[in-house]
Structure formats: C-alpha cells, structure tokens
N, CA and C of each residue as an Amber inpcrd file, in Angstrom:
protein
   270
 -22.0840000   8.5940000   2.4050000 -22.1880000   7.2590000   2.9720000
 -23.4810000   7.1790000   3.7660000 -23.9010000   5.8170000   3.7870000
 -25.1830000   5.9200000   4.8410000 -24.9990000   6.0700000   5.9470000
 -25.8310000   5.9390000   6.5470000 -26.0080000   6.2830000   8.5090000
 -25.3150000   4.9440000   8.9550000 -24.5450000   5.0510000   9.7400000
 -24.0600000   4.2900000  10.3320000 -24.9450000   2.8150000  11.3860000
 -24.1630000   1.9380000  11.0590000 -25.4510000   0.8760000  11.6560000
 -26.2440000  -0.0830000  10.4120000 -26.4810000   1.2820000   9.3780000
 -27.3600000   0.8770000   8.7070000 -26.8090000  -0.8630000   7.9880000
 -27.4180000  -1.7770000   7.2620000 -26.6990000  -2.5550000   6.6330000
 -25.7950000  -2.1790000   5.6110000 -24.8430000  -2.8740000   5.3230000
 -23.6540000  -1.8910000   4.3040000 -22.9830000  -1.1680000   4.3220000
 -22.6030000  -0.8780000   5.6310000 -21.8400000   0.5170000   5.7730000
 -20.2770000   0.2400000   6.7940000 -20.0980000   1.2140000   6.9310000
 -18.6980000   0.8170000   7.8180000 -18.8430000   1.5030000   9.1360000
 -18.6030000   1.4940000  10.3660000 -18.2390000   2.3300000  11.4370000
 -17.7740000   3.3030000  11.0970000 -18.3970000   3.8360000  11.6260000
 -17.6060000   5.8370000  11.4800000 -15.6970000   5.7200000  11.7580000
 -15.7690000   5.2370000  12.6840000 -13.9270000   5.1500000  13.0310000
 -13.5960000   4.4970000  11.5010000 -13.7490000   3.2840000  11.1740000
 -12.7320000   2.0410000  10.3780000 -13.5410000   2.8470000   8.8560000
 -14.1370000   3.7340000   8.7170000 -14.9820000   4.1630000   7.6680000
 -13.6110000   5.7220000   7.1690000 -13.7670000   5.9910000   8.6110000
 -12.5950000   7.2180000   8.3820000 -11.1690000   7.3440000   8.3190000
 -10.6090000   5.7540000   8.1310000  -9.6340000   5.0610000   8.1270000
  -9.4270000   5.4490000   6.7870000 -10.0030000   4.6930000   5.5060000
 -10.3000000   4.6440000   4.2200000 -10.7890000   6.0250000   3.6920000
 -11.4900000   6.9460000   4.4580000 -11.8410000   7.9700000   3.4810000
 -10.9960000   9.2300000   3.8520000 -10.1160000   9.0770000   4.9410000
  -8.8840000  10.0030000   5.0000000  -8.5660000  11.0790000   3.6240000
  -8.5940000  12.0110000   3.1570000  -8.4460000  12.6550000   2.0100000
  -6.7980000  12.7050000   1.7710000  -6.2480000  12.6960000   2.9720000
  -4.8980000  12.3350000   2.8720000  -4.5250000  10.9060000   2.7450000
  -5.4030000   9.7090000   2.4670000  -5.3310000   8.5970000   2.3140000
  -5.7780000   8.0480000   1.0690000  -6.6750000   7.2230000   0.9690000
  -7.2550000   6.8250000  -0.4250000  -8.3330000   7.6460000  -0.8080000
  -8.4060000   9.1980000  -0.3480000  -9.4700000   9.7410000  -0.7000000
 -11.2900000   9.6160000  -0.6690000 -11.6210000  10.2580000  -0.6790000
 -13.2980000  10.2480000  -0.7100000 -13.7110000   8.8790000  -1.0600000
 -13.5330000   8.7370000  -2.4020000 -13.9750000   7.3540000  -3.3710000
 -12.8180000   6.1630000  -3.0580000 -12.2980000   5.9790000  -2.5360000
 -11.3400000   5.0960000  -2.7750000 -10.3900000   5.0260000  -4.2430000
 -10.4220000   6.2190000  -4.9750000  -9.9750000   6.4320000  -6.6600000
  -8.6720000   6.7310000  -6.7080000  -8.0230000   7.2600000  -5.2850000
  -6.7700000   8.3020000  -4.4440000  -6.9450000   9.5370000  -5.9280000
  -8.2120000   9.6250000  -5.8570000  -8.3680000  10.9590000  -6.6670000
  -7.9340000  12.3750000  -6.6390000  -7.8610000  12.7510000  -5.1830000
  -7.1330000  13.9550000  -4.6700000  -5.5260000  13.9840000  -4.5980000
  -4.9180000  15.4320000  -4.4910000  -3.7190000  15.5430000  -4.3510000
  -2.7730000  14.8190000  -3.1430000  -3.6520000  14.7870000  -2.3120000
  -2.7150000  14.0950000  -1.2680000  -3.2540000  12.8140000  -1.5980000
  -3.6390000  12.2060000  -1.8960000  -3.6460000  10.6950000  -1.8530000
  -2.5870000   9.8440000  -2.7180000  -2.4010000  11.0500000  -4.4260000
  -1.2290000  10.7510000  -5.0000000   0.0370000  11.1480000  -3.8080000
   0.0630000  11.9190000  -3.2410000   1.4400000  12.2120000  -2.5720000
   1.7960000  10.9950000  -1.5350000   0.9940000  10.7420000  -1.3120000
   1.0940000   9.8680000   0.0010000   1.5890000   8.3490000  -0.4600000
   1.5050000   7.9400000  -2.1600000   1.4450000   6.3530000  -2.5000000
   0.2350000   5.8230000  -2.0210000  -0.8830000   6.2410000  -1.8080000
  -2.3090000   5.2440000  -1.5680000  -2.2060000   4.5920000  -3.1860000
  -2.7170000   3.6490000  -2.7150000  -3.3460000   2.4960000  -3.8630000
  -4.4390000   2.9680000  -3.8710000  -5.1820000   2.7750000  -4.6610000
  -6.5690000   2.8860000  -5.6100000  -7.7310000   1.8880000  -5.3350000
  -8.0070000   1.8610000  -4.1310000  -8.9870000   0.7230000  -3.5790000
 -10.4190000   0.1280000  -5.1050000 -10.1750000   0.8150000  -5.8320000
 -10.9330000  -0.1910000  -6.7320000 -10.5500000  -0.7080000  -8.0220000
  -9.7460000  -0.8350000  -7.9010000  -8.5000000  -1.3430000  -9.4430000
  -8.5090000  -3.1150000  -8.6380000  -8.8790000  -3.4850000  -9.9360000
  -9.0780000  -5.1130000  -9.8840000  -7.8920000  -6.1030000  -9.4880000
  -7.1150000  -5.3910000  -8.7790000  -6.1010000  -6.4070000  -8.5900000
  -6.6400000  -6.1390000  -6.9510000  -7.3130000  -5.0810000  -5.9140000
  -7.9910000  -5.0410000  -4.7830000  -8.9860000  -6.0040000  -5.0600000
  -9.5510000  -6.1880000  -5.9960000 -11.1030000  -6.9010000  -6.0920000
 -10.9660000  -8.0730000  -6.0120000  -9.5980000  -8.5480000  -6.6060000
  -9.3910000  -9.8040000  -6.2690000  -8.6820000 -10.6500000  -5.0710000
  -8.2850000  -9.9910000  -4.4190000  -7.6250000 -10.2530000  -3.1240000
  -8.5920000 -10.6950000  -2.2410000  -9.1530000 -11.5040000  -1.4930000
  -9.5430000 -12.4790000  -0.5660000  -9.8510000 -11.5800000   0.5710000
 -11.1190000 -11.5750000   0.9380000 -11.3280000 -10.7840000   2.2800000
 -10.2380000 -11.3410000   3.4220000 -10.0130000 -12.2030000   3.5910000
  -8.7200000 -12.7390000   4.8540000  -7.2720000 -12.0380000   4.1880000
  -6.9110000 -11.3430000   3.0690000  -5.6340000 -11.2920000   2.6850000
  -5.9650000  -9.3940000   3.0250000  -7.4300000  -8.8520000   2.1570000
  -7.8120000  -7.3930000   2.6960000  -7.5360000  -7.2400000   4.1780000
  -8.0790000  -8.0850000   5.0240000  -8.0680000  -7.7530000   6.6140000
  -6.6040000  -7.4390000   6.5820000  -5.9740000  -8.5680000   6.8220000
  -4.7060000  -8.6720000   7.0920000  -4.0870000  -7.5940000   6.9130000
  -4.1850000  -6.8000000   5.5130000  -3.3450000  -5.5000000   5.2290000
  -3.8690000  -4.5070000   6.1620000  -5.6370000  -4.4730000   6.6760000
  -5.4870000  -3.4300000   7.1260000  -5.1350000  -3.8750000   8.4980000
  -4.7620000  -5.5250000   9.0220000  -4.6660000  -5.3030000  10.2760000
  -2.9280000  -4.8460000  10.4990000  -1.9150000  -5.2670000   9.4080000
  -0.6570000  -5.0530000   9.9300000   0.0760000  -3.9670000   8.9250000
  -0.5720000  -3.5160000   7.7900000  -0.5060000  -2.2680000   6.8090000
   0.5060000  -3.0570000   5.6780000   1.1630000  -2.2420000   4.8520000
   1.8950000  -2.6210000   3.4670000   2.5580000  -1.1270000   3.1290000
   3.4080000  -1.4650000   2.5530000   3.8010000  -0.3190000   1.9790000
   3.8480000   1.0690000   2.6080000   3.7360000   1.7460000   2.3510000
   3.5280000   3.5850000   3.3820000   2.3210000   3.2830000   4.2230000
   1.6360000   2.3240000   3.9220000  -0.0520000   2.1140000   4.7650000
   0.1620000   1.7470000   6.1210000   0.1760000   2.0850000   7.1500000
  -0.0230000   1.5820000   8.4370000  -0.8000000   0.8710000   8.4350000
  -0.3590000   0.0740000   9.8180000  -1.2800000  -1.2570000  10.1620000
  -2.5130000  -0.2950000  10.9820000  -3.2980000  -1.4420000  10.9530000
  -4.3510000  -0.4730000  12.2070000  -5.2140000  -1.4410000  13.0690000
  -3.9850000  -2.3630000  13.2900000  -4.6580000  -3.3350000  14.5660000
  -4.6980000  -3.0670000  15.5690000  -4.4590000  -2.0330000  16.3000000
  -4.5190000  -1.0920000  17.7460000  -5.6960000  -0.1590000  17.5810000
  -5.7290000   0.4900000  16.1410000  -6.9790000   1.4760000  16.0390000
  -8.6770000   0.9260000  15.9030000  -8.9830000  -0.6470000  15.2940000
  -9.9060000  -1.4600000  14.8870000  -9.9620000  -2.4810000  15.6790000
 -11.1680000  -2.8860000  15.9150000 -11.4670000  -4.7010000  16.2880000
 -11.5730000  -5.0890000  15.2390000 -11.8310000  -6.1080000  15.1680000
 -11.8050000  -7.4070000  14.0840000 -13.6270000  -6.9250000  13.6510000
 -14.5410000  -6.6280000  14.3280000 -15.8500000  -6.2710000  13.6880000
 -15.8560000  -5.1370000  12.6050000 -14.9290000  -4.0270000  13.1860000
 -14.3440000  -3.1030000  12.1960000 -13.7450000  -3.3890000  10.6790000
 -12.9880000  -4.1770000  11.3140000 -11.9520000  -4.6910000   9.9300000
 -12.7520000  -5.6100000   9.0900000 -13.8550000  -6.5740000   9.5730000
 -14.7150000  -7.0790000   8.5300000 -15.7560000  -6.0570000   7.7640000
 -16.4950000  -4.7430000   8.5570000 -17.2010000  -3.5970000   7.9450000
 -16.6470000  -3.1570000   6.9110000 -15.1990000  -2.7730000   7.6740000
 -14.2150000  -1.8960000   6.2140000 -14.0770000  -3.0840000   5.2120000
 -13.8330000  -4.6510000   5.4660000 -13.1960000  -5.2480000   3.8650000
 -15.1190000  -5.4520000   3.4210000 -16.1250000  -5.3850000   3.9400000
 -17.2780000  -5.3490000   3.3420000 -17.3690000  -4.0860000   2.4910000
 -16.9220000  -2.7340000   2.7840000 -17.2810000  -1.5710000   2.0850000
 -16.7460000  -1.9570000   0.9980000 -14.8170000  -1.9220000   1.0000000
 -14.1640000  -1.9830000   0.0240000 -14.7380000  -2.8640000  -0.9180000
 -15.3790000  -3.8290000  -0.5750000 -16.2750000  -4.8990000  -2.3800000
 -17.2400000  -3.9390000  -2.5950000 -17.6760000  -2.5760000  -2.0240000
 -18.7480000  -1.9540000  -2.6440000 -18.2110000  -0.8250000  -3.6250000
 -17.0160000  -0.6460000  -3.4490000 -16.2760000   0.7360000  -4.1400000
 -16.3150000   0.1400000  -5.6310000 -16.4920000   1.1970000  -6.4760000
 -16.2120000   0.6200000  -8.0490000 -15.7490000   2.3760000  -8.6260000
C-alpha cells in the first residue's frame, strides 16, 4: 500500500481494519486460511462494487454478518478512506 496521507490510500488504523489476515485478507480476495474460516466476504466480487458508498459506510459503521461494526474504532474521515480503497480493490 502507499504511504499513508498519500492521495488514495486509507489510514493506517481503518486500512488495518480490511487487511486483517484474519479478516478479508491482504487483497481483499479472503484468499488466506483464516479469512475462509472467519465468513469474510470477498471485497471485490461485483455485488461489493455495486453497493453505494452510503450503504459500504454503513456496514462498516454498524457491521453484517460475523463482521463487526466499527463505529467506536473509525471517524467518519476513516470510513470514507476505507469505502474509497475498497472501489480500488479488483
């Protein structure tokens, strides 16, 4: 990932939210073993791509499924960085 700050990128915190290896993995692909164990979704399968940055926030502000919310862990500047990354994952 780039340097933080840079344009395009996410905060190191709301960045390490998403790349958890026990979460959706490195790529967002839930390519690793724990990401299948855990039920992560696959942050770049086109049914994410199509979901509405206001409907992305939302999940990560109050979570879904096994996903925790993470409106105590993020501000709202966070949560727009992270739904900016996620349109960059393919």
């Amino acid at each position: 990932m780039a340097t933080e700050g840079a344009p395009g990128t996410v905060p190191g915190s709301a960045a390490s939210k998403v790349e958890a290896p026990g979460c959706h993995g490195p790529t967002g692909h839930v390519d690793v073993p724990e990401s299948r164990a855990v039920g992560a979704k696959d942050l770049t399968r086109e049914e994410v791509r199509r979901m509405s940055d206001a409907a992305l926030a939302h999940q990560i502000r109050v979570g879904c499924g096994c996903m925790p919310g993470f409106r105590d862990g993020l501000g709202e500047r966070e949560i727009a960085a992270l739904v900016a990354y996620l349109r960059t994952l393919r």
